[in-house]
C-alpha positions in Angstrom: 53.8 -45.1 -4.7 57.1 -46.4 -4.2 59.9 -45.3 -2.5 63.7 -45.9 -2.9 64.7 -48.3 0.1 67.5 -46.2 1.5 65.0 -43.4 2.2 62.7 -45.6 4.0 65.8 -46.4 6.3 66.8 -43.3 6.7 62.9 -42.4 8.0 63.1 -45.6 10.0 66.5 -43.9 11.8 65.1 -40.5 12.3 61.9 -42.5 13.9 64.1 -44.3 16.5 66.1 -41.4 17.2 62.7 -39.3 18.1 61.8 -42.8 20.8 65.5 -42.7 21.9 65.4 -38.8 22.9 62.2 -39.6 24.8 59.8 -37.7 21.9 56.8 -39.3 19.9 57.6 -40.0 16.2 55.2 -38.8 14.0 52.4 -41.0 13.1 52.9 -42.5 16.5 54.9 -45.6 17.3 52.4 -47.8 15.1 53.8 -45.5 12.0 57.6 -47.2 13.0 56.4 -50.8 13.1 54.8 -50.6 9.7 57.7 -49.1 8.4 59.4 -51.8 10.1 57.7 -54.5 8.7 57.8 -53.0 5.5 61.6 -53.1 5.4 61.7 -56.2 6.8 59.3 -58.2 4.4 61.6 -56.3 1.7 64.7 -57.7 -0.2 67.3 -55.2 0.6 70.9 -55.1 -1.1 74.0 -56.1 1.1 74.8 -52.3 2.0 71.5 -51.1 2.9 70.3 -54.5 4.5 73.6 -54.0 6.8 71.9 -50.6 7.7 68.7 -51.6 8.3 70.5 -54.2 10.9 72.4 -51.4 12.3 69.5 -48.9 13.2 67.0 -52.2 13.9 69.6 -53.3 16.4 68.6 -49.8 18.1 64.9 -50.7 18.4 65.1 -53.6 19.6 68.0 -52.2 22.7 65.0 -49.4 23.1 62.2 -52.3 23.4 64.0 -54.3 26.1 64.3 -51.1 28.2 61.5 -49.0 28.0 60.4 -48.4 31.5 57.3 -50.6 32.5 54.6 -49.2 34.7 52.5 -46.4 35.4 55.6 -44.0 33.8 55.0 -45.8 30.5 53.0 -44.1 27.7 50.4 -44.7 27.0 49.5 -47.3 24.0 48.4 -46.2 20.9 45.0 -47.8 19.3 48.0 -50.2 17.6 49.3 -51.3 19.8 48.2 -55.3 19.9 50.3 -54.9 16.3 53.3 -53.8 18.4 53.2 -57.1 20.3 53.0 -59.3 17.6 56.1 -57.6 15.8 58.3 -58.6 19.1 56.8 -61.9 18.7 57.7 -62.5 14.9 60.7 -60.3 15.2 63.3 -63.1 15.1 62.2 -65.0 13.0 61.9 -61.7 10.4 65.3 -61.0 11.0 66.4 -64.1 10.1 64.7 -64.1 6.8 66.1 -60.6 6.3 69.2 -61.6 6.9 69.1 -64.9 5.1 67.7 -62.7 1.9 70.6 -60.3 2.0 73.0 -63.7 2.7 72.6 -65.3 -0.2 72.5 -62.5 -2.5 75.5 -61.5 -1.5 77.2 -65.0 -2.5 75.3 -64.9 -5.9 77.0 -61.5 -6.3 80.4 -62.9 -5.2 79.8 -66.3 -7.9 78.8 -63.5 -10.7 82.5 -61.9 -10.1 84.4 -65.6 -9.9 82.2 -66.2 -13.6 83.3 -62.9 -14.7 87.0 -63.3 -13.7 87.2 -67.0 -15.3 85.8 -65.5 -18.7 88.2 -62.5 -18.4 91.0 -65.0 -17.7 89.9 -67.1 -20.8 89.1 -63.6 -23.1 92.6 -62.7 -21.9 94.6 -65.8 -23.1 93.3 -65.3 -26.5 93.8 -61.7 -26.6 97.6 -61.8 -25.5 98.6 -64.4 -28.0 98.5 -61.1 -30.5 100.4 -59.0 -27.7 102.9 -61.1 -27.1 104.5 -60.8 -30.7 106.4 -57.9 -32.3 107.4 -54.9 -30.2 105.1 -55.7 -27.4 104.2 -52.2 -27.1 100.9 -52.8 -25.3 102.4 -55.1 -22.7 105.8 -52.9 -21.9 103.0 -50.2 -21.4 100.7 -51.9 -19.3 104.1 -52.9 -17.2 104.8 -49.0 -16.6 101.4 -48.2 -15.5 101.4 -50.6 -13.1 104.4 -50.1 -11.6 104.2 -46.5 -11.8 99.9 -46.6 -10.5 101.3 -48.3 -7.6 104.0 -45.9 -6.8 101.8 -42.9 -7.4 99.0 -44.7 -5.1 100.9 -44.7 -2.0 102.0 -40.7 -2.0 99.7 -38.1 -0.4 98.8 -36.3 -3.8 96.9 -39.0 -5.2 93.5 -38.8 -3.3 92.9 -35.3 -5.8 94.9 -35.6 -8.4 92.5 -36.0 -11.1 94.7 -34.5 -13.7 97.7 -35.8 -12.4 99.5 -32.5 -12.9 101.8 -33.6 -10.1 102.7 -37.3 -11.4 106.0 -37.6 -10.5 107.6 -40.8 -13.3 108.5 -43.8 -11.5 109.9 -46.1 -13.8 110.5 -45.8 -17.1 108.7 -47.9 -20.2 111.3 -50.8 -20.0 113.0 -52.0 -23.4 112.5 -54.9 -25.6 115.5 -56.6 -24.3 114.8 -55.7 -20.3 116.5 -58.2 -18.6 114.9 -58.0 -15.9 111.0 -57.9 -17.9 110.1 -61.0 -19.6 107.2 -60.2 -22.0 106.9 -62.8 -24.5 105.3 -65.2 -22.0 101.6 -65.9 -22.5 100.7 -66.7 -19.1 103.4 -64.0 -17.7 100.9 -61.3 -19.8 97.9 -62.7 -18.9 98.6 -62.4 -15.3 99.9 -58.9 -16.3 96.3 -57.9 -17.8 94.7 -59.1 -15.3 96.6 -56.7 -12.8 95.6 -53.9 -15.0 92.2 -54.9 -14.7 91.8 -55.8 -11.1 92.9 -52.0 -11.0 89.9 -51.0 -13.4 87.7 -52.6 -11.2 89.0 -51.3 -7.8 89.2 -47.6 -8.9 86.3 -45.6 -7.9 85.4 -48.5 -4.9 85.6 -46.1 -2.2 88.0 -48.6 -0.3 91.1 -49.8 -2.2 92.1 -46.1 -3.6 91.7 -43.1 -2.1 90.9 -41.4 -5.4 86.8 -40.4 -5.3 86.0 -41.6 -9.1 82.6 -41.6 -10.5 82.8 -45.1 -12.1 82.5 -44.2 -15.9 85.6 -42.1 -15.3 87.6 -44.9 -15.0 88.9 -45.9 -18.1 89.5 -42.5 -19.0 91.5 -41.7 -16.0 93.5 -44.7 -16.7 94.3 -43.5 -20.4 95.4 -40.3 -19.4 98.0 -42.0 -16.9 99.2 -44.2 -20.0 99.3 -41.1 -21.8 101.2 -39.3 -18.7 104.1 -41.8 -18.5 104.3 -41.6 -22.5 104.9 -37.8 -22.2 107.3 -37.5 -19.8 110.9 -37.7 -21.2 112.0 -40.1 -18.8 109.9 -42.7 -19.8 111.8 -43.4 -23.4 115.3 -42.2 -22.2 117.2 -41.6 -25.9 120.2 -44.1 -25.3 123.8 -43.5 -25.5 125.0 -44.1 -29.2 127.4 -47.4 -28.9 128.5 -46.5 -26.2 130.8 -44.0 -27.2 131.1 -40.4 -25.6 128.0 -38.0 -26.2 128.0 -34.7 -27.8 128.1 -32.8 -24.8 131.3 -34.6 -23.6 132.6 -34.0 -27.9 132.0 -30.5 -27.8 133.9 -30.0 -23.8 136.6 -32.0 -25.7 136.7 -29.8 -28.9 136.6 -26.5 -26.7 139.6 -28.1 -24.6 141.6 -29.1 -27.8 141.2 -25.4 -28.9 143.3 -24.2 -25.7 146.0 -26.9 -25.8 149.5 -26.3 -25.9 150.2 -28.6 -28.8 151.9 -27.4 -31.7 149.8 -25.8 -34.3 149.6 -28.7 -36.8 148.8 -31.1 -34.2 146.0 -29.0 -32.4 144.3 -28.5 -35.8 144.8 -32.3 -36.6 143.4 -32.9 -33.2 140.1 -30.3 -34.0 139.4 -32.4 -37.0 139.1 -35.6 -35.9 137.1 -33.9 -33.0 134.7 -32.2 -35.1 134.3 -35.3 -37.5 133.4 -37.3 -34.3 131.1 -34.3 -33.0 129.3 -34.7 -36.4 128.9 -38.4 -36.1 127.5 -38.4 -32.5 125.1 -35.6 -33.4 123.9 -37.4 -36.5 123.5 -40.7 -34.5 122.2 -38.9 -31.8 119.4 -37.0 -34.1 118.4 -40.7 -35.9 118.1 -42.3 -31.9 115.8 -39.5 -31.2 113.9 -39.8 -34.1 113.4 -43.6 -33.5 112.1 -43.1 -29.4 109.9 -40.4 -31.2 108.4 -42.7 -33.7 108.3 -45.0 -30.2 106.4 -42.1 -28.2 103.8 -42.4 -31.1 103.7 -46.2 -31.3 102.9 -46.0 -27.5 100.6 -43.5 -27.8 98.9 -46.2 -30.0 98.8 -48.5 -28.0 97.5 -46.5 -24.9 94.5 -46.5 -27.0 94.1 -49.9 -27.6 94.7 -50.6 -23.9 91.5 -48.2 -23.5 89.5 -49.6 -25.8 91.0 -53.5 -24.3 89.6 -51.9 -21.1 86.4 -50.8 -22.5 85.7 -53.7 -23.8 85.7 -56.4 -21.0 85.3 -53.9 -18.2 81.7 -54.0 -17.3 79.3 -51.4 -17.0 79.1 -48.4 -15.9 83.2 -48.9 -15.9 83.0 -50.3 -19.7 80.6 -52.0 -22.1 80.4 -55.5 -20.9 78.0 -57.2 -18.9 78.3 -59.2 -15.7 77.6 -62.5 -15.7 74.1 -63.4 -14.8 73.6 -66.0 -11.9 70.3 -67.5 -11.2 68.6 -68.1 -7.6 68.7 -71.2 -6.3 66.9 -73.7 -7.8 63.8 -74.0 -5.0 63.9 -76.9 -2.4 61.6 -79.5 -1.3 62.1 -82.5 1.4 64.1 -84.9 -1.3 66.6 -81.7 -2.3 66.3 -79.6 -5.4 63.0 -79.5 -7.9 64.9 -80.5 -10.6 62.1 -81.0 -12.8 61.8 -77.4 -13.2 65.4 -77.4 -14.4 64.4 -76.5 -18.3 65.9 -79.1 -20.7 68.4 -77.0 -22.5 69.5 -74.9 -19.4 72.7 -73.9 -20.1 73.1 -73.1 -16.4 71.9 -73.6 -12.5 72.9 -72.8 -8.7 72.0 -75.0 -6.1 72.0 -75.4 -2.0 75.4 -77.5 -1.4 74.0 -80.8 -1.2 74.4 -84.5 -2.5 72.3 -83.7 -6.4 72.5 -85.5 -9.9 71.3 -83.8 -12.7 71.6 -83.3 -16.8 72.1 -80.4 -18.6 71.9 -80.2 -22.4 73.4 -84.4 -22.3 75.8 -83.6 -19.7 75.6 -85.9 -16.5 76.8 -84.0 -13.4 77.1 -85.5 -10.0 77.5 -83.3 -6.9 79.5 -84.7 -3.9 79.4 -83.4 -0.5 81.8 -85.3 2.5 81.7 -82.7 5.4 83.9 -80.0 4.4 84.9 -81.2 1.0 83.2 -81.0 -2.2 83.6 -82.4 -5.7 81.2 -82.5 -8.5 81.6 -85.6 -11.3 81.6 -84.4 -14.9 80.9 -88.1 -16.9 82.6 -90.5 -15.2 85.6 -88.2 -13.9 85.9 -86.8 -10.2 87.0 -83.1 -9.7 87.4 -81.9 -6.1 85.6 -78.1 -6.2 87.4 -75.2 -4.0 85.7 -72.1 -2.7 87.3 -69.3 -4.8 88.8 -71.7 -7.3 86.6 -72.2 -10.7 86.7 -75.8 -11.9 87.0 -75.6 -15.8 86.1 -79.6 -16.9 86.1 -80.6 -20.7 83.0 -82.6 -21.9 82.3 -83.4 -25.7 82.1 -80.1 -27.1 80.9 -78.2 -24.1 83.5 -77.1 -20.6 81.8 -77.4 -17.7 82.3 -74.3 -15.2 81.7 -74.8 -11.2 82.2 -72.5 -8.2 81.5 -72.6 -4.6 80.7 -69.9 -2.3 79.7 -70.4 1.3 76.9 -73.2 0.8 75.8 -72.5 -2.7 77.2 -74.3 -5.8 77.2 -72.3 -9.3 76.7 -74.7 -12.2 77.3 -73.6 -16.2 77.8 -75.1 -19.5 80.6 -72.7 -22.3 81.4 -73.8 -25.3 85.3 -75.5 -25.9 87.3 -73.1 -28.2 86.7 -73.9 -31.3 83.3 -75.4 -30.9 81.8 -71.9 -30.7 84.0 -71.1 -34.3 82.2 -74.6 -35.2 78.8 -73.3 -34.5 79.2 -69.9 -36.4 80.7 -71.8 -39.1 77.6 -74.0 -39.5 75.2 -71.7 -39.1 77.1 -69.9 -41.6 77.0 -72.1 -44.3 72.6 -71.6 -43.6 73.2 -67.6 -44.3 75.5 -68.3 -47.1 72.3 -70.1 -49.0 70.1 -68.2 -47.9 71.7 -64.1 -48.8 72.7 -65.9 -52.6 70.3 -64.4 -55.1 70.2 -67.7 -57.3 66.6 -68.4 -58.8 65.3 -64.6 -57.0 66.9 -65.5 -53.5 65.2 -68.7 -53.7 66.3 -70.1 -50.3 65.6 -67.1 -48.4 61.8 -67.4 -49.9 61.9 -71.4 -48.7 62.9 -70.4 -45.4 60.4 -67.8 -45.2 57.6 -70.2 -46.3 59.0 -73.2 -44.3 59.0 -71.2 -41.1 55.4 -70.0 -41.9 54.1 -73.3 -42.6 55.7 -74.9 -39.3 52.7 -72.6 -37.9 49.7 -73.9 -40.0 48.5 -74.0 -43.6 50.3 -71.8 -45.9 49.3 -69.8 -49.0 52.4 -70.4 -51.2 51.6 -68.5 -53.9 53.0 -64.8 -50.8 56.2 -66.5 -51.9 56.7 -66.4 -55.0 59.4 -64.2 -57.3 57.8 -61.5 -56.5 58.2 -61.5 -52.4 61.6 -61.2 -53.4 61.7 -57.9 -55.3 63.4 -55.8 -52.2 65.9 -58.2 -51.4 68.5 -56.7 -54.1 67.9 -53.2 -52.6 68.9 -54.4 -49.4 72.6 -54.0 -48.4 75.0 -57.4 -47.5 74.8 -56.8 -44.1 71.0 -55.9 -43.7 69.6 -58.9 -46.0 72.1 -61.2 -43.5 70.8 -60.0 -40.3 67.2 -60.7 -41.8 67.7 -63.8 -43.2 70.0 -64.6 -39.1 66.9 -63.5 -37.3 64.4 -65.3 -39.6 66.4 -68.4 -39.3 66.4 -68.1 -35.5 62.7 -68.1 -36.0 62.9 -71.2 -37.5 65.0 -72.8 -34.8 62.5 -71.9 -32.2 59.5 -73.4 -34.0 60.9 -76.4 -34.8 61.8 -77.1 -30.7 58.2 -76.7 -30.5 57.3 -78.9 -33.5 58.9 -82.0 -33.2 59.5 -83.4 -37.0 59.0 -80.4 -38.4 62.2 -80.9 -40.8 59.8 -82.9 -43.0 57.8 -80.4 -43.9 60.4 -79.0 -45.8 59.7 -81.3 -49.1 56.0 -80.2 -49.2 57.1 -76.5 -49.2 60.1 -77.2 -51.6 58.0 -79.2 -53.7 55.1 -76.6 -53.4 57.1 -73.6 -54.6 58.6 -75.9 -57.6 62.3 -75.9 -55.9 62.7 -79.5 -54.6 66.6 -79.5 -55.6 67.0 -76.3 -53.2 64.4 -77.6 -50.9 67.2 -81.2 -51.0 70.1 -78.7 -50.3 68.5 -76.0 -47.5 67.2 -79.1 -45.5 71.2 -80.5 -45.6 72.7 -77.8 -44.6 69.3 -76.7 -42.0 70.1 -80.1 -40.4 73.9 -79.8 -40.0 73.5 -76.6 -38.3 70.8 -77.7 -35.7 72.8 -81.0 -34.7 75.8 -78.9 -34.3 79.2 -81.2 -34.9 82.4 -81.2 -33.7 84.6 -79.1 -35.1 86.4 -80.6 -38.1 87.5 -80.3 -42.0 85.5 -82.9 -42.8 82.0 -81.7 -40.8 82.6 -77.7 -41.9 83.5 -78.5 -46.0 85.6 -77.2 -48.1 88.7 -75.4 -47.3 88.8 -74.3 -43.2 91.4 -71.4 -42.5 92.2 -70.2 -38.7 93.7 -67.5 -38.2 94.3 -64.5 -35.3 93.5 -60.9 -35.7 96.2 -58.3 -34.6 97.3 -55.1 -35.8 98.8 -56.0 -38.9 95.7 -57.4 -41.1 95.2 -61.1 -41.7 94.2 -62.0 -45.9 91.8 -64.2 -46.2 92.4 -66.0 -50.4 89.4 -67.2 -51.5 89.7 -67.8 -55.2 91.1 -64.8 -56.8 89.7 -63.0 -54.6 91.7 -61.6 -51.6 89.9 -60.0 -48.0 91.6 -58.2 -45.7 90.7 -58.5 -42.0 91.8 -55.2 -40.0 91.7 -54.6 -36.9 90.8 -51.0 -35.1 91.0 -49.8 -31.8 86.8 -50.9 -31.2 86.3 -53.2 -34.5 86.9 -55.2 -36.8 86.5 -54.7 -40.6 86.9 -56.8 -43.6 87.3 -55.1 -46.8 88.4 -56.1 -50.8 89.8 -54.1 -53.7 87.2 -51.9 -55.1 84.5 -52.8 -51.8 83.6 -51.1 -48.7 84.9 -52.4 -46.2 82.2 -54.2 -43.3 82.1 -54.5 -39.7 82.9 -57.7 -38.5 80.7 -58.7 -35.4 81.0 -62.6 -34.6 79.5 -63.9 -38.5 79.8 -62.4 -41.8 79.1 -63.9 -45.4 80.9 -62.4 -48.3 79.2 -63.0 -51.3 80.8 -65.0 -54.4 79.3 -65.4 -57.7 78.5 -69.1 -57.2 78.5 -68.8 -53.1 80.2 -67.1 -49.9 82.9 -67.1 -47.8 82.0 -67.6 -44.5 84.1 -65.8 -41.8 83.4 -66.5 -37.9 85.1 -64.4 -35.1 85.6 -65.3 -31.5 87.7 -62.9 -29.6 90.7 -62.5 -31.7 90.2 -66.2 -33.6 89.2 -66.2 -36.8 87.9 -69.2 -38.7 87.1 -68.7 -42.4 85.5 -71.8 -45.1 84.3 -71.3 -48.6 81.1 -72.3 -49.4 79.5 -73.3 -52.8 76.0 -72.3 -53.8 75.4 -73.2 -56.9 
């Protein structure tokens, strides 16, 4: 049976307090030391590990002095087991300690790899917040200054409605002086605050504010959606300056009383009135415009949410934090490299002098005392605790941290080359989801990847293993033919020269000219190049999703790429529109257009079939 590790502490505390009052625990001391060793030999979490220190530190204060002599009690049957537990004690702490050590600095490099993909999502997210109105950023400005503000008074630690949110600062303008928005690095930075606050909220030790973590996000949306609502936020200004109705109407009323001469007070009360009607009409269109503003910002409170939801990981929001592997295990000459697996795409090791390769990459690490630097190629890069090192190499970016004495080691793809990659493998799917000749590459692939197994009966893939393929809709027959073409890629790492069984099938099934193409394109997609005009074909179109939708021309035909608040869709006159996740191939009649997605980068090419 197994029990959860903070109950076993807790039943480890309530056993020393029972020696510590002078009573016998029940099961008799030889019940504690199992229970000790148990929870020693066991690889605790930082928190509970610093418990387990805690009440340990108790039993070890009552073993030094328990009275000797004939006032001692007297031994259980187990009590040769109770000596060699003193004996082994230090050495059990040690590894306990040591166990809970270094999972606590893989937990620290999993939040530096999450912050330096955060930083990189967020540089390509703000190039589409920067333009226009900049309603998201001017919003995300408020909250923080107004968060902050609302933090520090005593009615925050409950306020879960905040029914007594009291406006700080108001949403500042497009032309705020003082609030320079159009920067990409100056939002960035200003994202990031929002989400360092994501992460902080519910912590038990930056706020005071007891949230459960998956109310986070939307706590935060109903503070956006506070500051919208109040009236201060989007004060109506003062129409060009002049005087305001208010100040019209006390001058109208005054005008009435005068002591001028009849003709000149009702001269006076017309041009009074005709100003009055002005102001009230100017004053109506302002308020129409900050209402049209209030709705625009409630907009964009959403998107901040669903911005939030997105990169905040779970339980907060959807994402995932970065996984960090143990260190690589140790013998006399360093690290056991040779269980490195070729194509790792990352590693940790001990802080020591190591050379290694991974996926072509030569990496050398350098320690001198204190300082460390790691060589990617031939080029020296000094490596700071805290600081990620982001170095450039072909088409990958090397990513390093340091944390106490362990060094965190991973390969990412350069922008672009992961645009590249979809692209190619793209140009696969394209031949592949194309019904020419009854979907005749899909039934090579399907034969191809059989036969990289053993002998094939050709005759299962004929016209007629095709039948259900035009039943099937775009996006099902493409994930089909994606995953069957990952298939593919796995076998042949396992078969080396496998490509060339692609004529025998070809030629097999009586489709050696599709067998010629499949195999071209099959082999541009598993060498993976650069990405350029030339390697991708035809016509190569980047573009950026935002909130006004991006066409794509291919032909006559014309796609539109909108953007919602949690997807991305791409639709045509007369289609339904489909969900863009990071690949989608729009069928032609003589072949596809190939669309790739990457954050908010698009990359689109046109690809021909037949």
């Amino acid at each position: 049976m197994n029990f959860d590790p903070s109950d076993l502490i807790e039943l480890y505390a309530y056993k020393v307090d029972d020696l510590a009052a002078g009573r016998e625990p029940r099961g008799g001391r030889g019940s504690v030391l199992r229970l000790r060793r148990s929870l020693l030999e066991a690889r605790l979490p930082g928190p509970l590990a610093k418990r387990f220190r805690e009440v340990d530190r108790r039993w070890r204060e009552l073993q030094g002095t328990e009275p000797a002599g004939p006032t001692a009690p007297e031994p259980e049957p187990e009590a040769p087991q109770l000596d060699l537990g003193i004996v082994d004690l230090p050495l059990e702490e040690e590894a306990v300690e040591g166990a809970a050590s270094v999972q606590g600095t893989l937990q620290a490099l999993a939040e530096d790899v999450y912050w330096a993909s955060l930083q990189r999502d967020l540089k390509r997210l703000v190039r589409s917040l920067v333009s226009g109105q900049r309603y998201e950023l001017r919003l995300a400005y408020a909250f923080l200054q107004n968060f902050e503000a609302y933090a520090a008074q005593p009615d925050f630690a409950r306020d879960f409605n905040l029914s007594k949110f009291q406006l700080a600062e108001p949403i500042p303008t497009l032309s705020d002086p003082l609030v320079t928005l159009d920067d990409d690095e100056v939002a960035s930075a200003l994202m990031r605050e929002v989400f360092q606050i994501g992460l902080r909220l519910g912590d038990g030790r930056t706020y005071p504010l007891p949230l459960p973590p998956e109310g986070v996000i939307p706590y935060i949306r109903r503070f956006l959606r506070r500051i919208i609502e109040t009236p201060q936020a989007l004060p109506v200004p003062n129409p060009g300056g002049g005087p305001s109705t208010e100040e019209l109407r006390a001058a109208l009323d005054e005008a009435r009383r005068s002591a001028l001469t009849a003709h000149e007070r009702e001269q006076l009360v017309r041009d009074l009135q005709e100003k009055l009607r002005e102001a009230a009409a100017q004053e109506r269109r302002l308020r129409m415009v900050a209402e049209e503003d209030r709705r625009r910002f409630m907009a964009a409170a959403e998107r901040l949410s669903a911005i939030l939801r997105r990169y905040l990981p779970t339980p907060r929001g959807e994402a995932t934090m970065p996984v960090v592997p143990e260190p690589m295990a140790e013998s006399e000459a360093g690290p056991k490299l040779n269980e490195l697996p070729r194509d790792a795409a990352m590693v940790t090791l001990r802080r020591a002098p190591t050379r290694l390769v991974m996926a072509g990459v030569p990496l050398t690490l350098g320690v001198a005392g204190e300082h460390t630097q790691i060589t990617v190629g031939n080029v020296d890069h000094a490596l700071q605790e805290g600081e990620p090192l982001r170095a450039p190499y072909e088409n990958w970016e090397v990513w390093a941290f340091l944390r106490d004495d362990y060094v965190h080691i991973r390969l990412e793809m350069r922008e672009g080359a992961q645009l590249s990659a979809l692209l190619s493998e793209g140009r696969v799917l394209a031949h592949l989801v194309h019904p020419h000749r009854d979907y005749a590459y899909l039934r090579l692939l399907r034969a191809f990847s059989a036969r990289l197994k053993g002998p094939v009966n050709y005759e299962e893939y004929g016209v007629e293993s095709a039948e259900k393929f035009p039943e099937a809709s775009h996006d099902t027959l493409e994930a089909f033919a994606r995953k069957g073409l990952r298939v593919v890629k796995e076998r042949l790492q396992r078969t080396p020269g496998g490509l060339k069984l692609m004529r025998e099938v070809a030629t097999s099934l009586g489709m050696e000219s599709e067998g010629q193409k499949l195999l071209r394109v099959l082999s541009d997609w598993l060498n993976f190049r650069p990405p350029t005009r030339e390697t991708m074909g035809g016509d190569l179109g980047v573009s950026t999703v935002s909130g006004e939708p991006v066409n794509i021309q291919a032909g006559n035909l014309v796609l539109s790429v909108r953007q919602t608040d949690e997807a991305v869709y791409v639709g045509a006159a007369g289609a339904v529109p489909r969900k863009l996740g990071d690949l989608m191939i729009w069928p032609l009649d003589d072949g596809a257009v190939v669309i790739a997605r990457e954050g908010v980068r698009l990359a689109h090419t046109q690809v021909k079939v037949v």
